[in-house]
Each structure stands twice: as structure tokens, then as C-alpha cells.
N, C-alpha and C positions, 0 to 999 in steps of 0.2 A: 706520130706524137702520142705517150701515152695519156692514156683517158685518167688523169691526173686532177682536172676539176669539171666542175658539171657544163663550165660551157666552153670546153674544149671541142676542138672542131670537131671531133666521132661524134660528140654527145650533146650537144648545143640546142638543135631541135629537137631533139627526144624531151631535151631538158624542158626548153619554152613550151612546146606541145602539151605535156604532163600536165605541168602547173598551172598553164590554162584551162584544162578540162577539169582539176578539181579546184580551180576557183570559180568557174562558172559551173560547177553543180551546185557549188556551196553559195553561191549567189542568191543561183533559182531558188534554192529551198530557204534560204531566209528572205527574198523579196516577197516570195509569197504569201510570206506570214504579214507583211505591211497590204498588199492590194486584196486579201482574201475577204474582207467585211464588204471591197468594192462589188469582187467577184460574185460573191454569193448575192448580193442584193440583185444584181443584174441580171444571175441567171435565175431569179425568184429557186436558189436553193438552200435558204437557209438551213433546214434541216438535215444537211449533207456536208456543212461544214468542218465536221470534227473528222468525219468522213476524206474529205481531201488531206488531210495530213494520216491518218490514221493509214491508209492504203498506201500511200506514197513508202513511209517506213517498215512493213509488212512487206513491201513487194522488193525493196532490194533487199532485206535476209535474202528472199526467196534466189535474186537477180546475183549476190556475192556466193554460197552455193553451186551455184549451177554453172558458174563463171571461172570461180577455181577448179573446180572437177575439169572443167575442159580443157584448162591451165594447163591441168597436171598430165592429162593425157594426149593433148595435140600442141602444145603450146599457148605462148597468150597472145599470137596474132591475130587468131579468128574471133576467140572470146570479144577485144577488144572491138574490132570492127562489129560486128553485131550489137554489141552493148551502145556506142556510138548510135548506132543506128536505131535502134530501138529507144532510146533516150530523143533524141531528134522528132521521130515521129510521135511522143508523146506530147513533145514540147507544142508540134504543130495542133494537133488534138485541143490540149489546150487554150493553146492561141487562137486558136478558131471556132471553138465551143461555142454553141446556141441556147445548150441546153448543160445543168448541173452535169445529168449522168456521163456525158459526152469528157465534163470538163475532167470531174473523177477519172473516168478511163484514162484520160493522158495523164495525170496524176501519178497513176499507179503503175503506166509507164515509162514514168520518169523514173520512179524509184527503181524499177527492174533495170533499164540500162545505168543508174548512175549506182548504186551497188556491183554491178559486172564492171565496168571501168573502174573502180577504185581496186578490186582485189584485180583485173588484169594487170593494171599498172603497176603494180606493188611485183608483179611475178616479171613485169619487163626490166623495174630496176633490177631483181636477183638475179636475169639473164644476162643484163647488159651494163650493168653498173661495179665496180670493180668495192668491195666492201669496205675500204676507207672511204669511199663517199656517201654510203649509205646513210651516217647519221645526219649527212650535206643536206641532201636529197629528201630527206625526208622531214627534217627540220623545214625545206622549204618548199613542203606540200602542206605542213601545217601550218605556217604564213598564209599561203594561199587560200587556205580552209577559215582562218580568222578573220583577214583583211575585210572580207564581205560585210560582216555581221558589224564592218564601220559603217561602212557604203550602201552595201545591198540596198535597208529600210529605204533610206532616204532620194535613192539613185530608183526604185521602185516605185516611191511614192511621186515623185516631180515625172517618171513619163506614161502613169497611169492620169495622173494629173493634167499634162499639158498635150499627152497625144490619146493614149488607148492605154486598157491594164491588158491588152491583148498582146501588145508588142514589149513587153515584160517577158513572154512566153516565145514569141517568135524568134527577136532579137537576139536573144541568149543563144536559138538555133541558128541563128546565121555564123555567130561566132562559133559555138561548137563544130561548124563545119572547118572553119579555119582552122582553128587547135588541131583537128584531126589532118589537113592536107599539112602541119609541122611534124606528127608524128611519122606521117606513112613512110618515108625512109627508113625509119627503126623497124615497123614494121613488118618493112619488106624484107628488110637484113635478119630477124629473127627466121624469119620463114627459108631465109636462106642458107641459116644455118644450119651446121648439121648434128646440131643439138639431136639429144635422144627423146625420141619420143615413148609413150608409158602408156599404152592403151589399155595395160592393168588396173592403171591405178586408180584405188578408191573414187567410188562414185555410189552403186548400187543403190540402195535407200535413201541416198542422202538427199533428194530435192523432194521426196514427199515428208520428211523430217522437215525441212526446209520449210515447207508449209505449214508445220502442224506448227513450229513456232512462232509461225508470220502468223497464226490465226491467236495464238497465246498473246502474242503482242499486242492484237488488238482488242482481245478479251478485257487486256488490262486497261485498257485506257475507258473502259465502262464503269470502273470505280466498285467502290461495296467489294460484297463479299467474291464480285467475280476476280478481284485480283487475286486472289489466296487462289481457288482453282485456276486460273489462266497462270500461276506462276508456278503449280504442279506440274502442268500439261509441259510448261517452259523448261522445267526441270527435266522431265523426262524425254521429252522429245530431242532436245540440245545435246546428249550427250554421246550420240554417233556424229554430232556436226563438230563437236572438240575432240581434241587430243586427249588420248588415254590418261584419267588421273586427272585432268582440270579440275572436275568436283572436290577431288582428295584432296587438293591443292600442293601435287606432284611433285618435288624440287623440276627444275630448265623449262623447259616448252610449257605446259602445262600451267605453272606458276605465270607465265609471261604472261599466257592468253588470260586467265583471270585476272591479271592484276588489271590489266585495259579495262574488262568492266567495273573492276571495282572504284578504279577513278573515276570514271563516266558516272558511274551510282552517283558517287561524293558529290562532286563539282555539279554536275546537272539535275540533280535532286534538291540542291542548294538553290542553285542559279535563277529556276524557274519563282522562285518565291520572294526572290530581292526584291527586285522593284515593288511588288505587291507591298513586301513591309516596308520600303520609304514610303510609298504612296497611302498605306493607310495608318500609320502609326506615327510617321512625320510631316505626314500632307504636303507632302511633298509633290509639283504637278510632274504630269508624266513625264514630259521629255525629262525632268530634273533628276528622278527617280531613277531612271534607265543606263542614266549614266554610266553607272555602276557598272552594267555590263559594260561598257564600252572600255571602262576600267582595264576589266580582265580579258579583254580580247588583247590588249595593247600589252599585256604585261605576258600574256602567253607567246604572241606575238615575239616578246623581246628574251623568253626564257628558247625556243626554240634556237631564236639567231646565238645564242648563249653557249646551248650543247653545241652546236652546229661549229661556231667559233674552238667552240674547245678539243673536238673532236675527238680521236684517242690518246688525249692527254689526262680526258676524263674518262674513267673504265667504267663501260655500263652498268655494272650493279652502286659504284658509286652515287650516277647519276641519278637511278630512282628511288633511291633509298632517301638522297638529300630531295628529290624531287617528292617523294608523298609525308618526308614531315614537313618541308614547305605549302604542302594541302591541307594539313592538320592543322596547320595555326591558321591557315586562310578559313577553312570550313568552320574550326571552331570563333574563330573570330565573329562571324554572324552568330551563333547561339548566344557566346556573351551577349553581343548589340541588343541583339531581341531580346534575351532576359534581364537585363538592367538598363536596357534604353539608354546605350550610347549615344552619343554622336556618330551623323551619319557618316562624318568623316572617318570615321573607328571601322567602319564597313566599307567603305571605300577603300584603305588603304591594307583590311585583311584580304579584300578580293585579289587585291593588286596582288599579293603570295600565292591565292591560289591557283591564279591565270599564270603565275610564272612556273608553279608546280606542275602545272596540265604540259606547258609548252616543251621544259626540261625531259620530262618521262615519256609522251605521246611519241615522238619521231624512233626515242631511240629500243619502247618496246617494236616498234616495227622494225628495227634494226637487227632485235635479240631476235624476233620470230624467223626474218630471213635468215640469221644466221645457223637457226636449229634447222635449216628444210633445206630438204634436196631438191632436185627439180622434178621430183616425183611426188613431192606433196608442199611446194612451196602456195600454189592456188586456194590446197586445202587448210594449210595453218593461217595463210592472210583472210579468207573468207570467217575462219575460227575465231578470229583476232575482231574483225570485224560483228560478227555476229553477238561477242562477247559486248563491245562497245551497246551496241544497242539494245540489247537486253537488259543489261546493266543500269543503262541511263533509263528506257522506259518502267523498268520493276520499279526504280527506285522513287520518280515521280510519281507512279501511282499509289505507294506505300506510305508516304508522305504526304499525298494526298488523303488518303486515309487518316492517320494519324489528326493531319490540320483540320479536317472536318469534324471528327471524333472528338477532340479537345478544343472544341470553338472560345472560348476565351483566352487560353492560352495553344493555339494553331501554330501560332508562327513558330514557339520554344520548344511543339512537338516535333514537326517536320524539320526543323534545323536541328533537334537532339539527337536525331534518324540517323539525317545525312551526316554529321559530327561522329558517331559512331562507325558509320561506314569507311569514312575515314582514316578511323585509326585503325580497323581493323585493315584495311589495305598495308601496313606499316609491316605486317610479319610477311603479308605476302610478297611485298618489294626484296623483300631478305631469302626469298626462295627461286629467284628467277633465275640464278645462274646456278649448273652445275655439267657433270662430265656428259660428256653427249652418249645418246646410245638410240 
């Protein structure tokens, strides 16, 4: 039978396996953000708390890097298992931590295996996924990426609540084990194939580059004037881990891979400031506030099943082109709010666009990257892709943060006039993603 939809009998458990391991990374990292006031109190490590996210995102650049390189030159069987595995035992680290520093270390290897599992998987759809399903496939890794951020807090806080915030960290490892005994068929069938392997391909520099950005990252998030240098070092250090021409903003591959951070800028440079401005500007209490977000997860959520449904009936450049002026009216929609003091409901229902602008573009630039890479550098363009995402979104929080501190009376109509710019600059770059391959 041909591999025709994702849960055809070939593909069924690659399929379930996948979407399990990136809905349970993307669990762990937003439960953690509900139990970490617990955590830190309990391991008397207050002072480390910026710290346990800070290293977390730092350590998978490093973990996506190092994960596609090996992609590209043995395949993504091994990557995968190891990543798996190193993910696992930080989860246990954490779940059994005594002490802060103990808890950070598992932290930090969470992020190095769940950064290596997201760019492995990405290279196991381009080996074993037939590229009419790609936008499927991918559409429903971003589901699984959003779903959490309903559930995660609350499914975090009731069994920190009623049992331990230790078994938040364990738990998640037991299941991980499962997702991985769905994949290992695929696994084994990659390894047994007689796919070519590339023991050439690009690697050299690239995980001490790897670093120098993972430490940019976390530069940024100290605020002040360390963002402008930690977003040099980002600048220069990033640009043997992209495709030639990213900066330039390259027409095909190049265009692709920036445009992913330029969304991630937009939408999470925004995002992180919502609720703040219901909460201090309409007194609004926090769960009320918050909503918001849960807004745009639902609508991102329903903009992926969207592409997904429409498959190549919608040609990808159509797709992100309708998908980032759908972020420009969502993004601008919060500057109006804050500058004339909407109704909340006016920000509610702009996120709703932007959460559906994220869901439409996010699958199917993963879709445009596989389709520019061979399997000699498909590891390295999804690690690109990914690395772009994160840079992207933490530059842009911290410049924003800048800004709202800098204009303290009017903070909120700085940081949203930032990310509303970012925005529309994304607009030329959506219009450069596609072109002749070479």
C-alpha cells in the first residue's frame, strides 16, 4: 500500500511516535514555567531561576547543530537515539534534584536532547515521508507543539499540586520512553536502508559556532546594553550555522530560513507582553488576562489543520505570503489596543489572526526547507531553520524589552511598535522564499 496518508500501515508509528516526542517536549517546557516558583523555592534556588530557562534554550542551538551534522553524515537514526536519550536522563536529573545546580544541569539537558530530536525528526520525515505529506506531517507536529501551552500549565500545576513537581519531570520520562519504543521500527528501517551516507558533509566549526551563539542567547536575556553586543556576537557567529545569503536575504532556502525567525520575532516578541498589558492597563486578573494566549494557540492550532487540509491545492508561497499579512493585522492589532486603549476584546480577536498566521506558514516553511535539501544537508538546513526560530524570538524579547523599560510611560506602545514593525518587515521576505533551486 502506498504511504499515501500519515497513518498508513508503513507510516502509522513513525507517525504516532513523532508527534508524541514533540508534544511531550513541548509540554515539559511550558509546565515548567507553571511549577518553577515551586521548584526554585524548594531547592532554596531562587537566584538561578532565569537560569533554568536561560540554559535550557542555549543548550538545544547547541543540541540542533550537532544533531543535524550527524544527520547529514550517518543518518538520523543515531542522532535520534542519543538525543532521546540524553533528554531522558536530564529529565531524571531534574526529577530528582536536591539541590538547584543538580536541577539546571538536567535542564540544560533537556534542551540538548530535545533540540537534537526536533532537527532529527524533521530529517526522518525528508527520508521516509513521501513530500505530498509533508505539509500533513508537519501541520501536525505544530498541533502537537500548541496543544500543551492549553494543558501543559494546568495538567503541571494539579500533579505538582496533589502528588510532587518532581513527577512533572519523571512522568514526562516514562512517556518519552514509550514514544521512542513507537518510533524504533522506523528507526531500524532507516538504518536499513541503503540510503547514502556523506561523511563529507559539512560539520567542521559548526558546534563551536554552535556555542558562541548558545552563549549570545544568553547574553541577551541580561537586558541593557548587553543585548546590542550579544546580538553582534549572534550576528557573526550564526552565519556559518545558515545557508549562504540568509543575512542578504537570498531569494529560496535562505529567504525560507529567515523568514521562520522573522515570525518568531513578530508573534513572541508580542506575545510575551499580552497578558502583562490586560493585566496592568485593564486589571484584568491573571487567569482573565492569559487567555489571550490560549486564543492564539487555538487559532494557530486551527490555521495549521487549515494548510494541512488544503495541501497542494495551496502552493507554498501563496501560503506565507496570505500567512504573514494575517500576522500584520494580528501584531498590529495589539499596538492599536495599547495606543488607544481598546477593548480587550479588540486584542483578543487580533491574536486570533496572528495565532492563525503562525499555524498557516510554520509547517509549511518546514516543508519549503526540506524541499530545498538533499540528504547531504537536509540536518543542516532544519538545525538553520531552527536556530533561526530562536534567535529570532529571543533578540526580539530582549529589544523589546529594552524599548518597554526605556519608554516607561508609554512601554507597552514601544515594545508593540518593535514587534508591529518586525512584522511587516517579514511581508518582503515571505515574497522571496521561493525560487529556481541550485
Amino acid at each position: 500500500m502506498p504511504r499515501s496518508a500519515l497513518l498508513s500501515p508503513q507510516l502509522r508509528w513513525t507517525t504516532i511516535g513523532s508527534i508524541a516526542l514533540i508534544f511531550l517536549g513541548a509540554f515539559e517546557s511550558l509546565a515548567v514555567t507553571t511549577i518553577m516558583p515551586t521548584v526554585s523555592k524548594e531547592l532554596d534556588g531562587e537566584q538561578y531561576y532565569s537560569l533554568a530557562f536561560s540554559a535550557t534554550l542555549a543548550a538545544s542551538i547547541i543540541g540542533t547543530v550537532v544533531a543535524g551534522g550527524w544527520a547529514d553524515r550517518r543518518g538520523p537514526s543515531r542522532p535520534l537515539i542519543v538525543a532521546m536519550a540524553v533528554f531522558i536522563v536530564g529529565l531524571i536529573l531534574s526529577g530528582t534534584a536536591t539541590s538547584m545546580i543538580v536541577f539546571v544541569v538536567g535542564r540544560f539537558l533537556q534542551g540538548l536532547g530535545s533540540g537534537g530530536i526536533i532537527v532529527a525528526l524533521y530529517v526522518v520525515v525528508g527520508r521516509l515521508y513521501p513530500p505530498a505529506l509533508h505539509p500533513k506531517i508537519f501541520g501536525a507536529f505544530a498541533a502537537a507543539w500548541v496543544l500543551p501551552s492549553m494543558i501543559g500549565p494546568p495538567v503541571a500545576g494539579v500533579v505538582a499540586d496533589t502528588i510532587s513537581w518532581h513527577w512533572v519531570f519523571l512522568g514526562v520520562g516514562v512517556l518519552v520512553v514509550l514514544a521512542a519504543a513507537f518510533i524504533a521500527p522506523a528507526l531500524r528501517q532507516l538504518r536499513g536502508m541503503t540510503t547514502e551516507q556523506h561523511p563529507d558533509a559539512r560539520i567542521g566549526w559548526t558546534p563551536v559556532w554552535a556555542v558562541i551563539v548558545a552563549a549570545g542567547v544568553v547574553g541577551v536575556s541580561f537586558g541593557g546594553f548587553f543585548v546590542v553586543i550579544a546580538f553582534v556576537i549572534i550576528l557573526i557567529a550564526a552565519r556559518p550555522l545558515l545557508p549562504p545569503g540568509t543575512i542578504r536575504v537570498r531569494r529560496g532556502l535562505p529567504s525560507t530560513v529567515l523568514l521562520r525567525g522573522a515570525f518568531a520575532a513578530a508573534f513572541f516578541g508580542t506575545e510575551v507582553y499580552l497578558p502583562y498589558l490586560l493585566h496592568d492597563k485593564y486589571d484584568l486578573p491573571s487567569w482573565a488576562a492569559g487567555l489571550i494566549l490560549t486564543v492564539g494557540a487555538v487559532s494557530w492550532a486551527l490555521g495549521s489543520e487549515i494548510q494541512s487540509r488544503m495541501g497542494e491545492r495551496m502552493s507554498h508561497d501563496n501560503t506565507v505570503r496570505i500567512g504573514a499579512a494575517v500576522l500584520v493585522l494580528g501584531v498590529a492589532t495589539q499596538l492599536v489596543t495599547a495606543l488607544f486603549m481598546f477593548s480587550p476584546i479588540v486584542a483578543a480577536a487580533g491574536w486570533f489572526f496572528a495565532g492563525a498566521g503562525m499555524g498557516l506558514v510554520y509547517p509549511r516553511i518546514s516543508t519549503l526547507v526540506l524541499s530545498y535539501s538533499t540528504e547531504r544537508n537536509q540536518g543542516f538546513n532544519s538545525a538553520a531553520m531552527s536556530i533561526s526560530d530562536n534567535v529570532g524570538g529571543a533578540t526580539a524579547i530582549a529589544f523589546a524589552g529594552l524599548l518597554f523599560t526605556t519608554f516607561a510611560a508609554d512601554g507597552f506602545v514601544a515594545a508593540l511598535a518593535l514587534t508591529s514593525v518586525l512584522a511587516v518587515l517579514a511581508v518582503p521576505v515571505a515574497f522571496r522564499v521561493r525560487a529556481e533551486r541550485g
